[in-house]
C-alpha positions in Angstrom: 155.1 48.0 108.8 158.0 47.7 111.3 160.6 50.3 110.9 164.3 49.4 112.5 167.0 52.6 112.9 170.1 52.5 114.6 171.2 55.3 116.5 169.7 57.0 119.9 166.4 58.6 119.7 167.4 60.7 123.0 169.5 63.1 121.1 168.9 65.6 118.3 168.8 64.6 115.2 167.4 62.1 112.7 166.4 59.1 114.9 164.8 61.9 117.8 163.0 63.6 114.5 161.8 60.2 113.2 160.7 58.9 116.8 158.5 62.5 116.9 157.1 62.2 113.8 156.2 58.6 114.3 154.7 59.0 117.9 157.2 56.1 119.0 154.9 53.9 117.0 156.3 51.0 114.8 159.8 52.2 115.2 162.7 50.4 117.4 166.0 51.6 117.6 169.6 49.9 118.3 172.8 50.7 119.0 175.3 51.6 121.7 172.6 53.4 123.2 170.4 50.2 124.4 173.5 47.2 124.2 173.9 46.6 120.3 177.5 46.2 119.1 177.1 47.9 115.4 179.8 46.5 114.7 178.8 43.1 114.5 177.0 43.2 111.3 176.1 39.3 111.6 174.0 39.7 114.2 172.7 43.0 113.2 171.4 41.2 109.7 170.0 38.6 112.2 167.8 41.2 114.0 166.3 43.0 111.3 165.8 40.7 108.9 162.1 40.8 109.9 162.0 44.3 109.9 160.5 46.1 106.7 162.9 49.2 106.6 166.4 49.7 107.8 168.2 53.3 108.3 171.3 53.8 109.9 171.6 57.0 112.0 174.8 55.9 114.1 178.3 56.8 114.3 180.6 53.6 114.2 184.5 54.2 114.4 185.8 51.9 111.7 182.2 51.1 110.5 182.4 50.2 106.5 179.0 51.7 105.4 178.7 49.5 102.1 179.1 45.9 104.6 176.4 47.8 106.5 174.5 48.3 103.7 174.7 44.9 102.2 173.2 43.2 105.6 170.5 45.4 105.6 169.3 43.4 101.7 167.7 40.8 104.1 164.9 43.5 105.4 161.5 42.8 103.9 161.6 45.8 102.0 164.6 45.9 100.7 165.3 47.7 97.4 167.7 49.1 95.4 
């Protein structure tokens, strides 16, 4: 199972609790951190799409949580 998060495992918080907790293992993480622009929600729904589990743990000025939502329905696990 392949886990995708965006936000920065380097600081406290969610994404540095998850990256513990999961040894570094089956997780990947993107966002301003390592080159992503979150804000360009096509090609984040691009990237994950193969990923079984989306979470977003990043702070996006002007970011519209329900379009980020809505590109993350193509993840393999998707459910609602």
């Amino acid at each position: 199972m392949k886990i995708i998060i965006t936000g920065n495992p380097n600081y406290e918080g969610l994404c540095k609790g998850l990256y513990k907790a999961y040894n570094g293992n089956q997780l990947e993480f993107i966002g301003r951190h390592n080159g992503w622009d979150m804000q360009d929600l096509d090609a984040v729904a691009d990237y994950i799409k193969d990923y079984f589990f989306a979470t977003r743990s990043h702070f996006c000025n002007n970011c519209v949580n329900a379009q980020f939502i809505n590109c993350t329905k193509g993840c393999a696990g998707y459910s609602h």
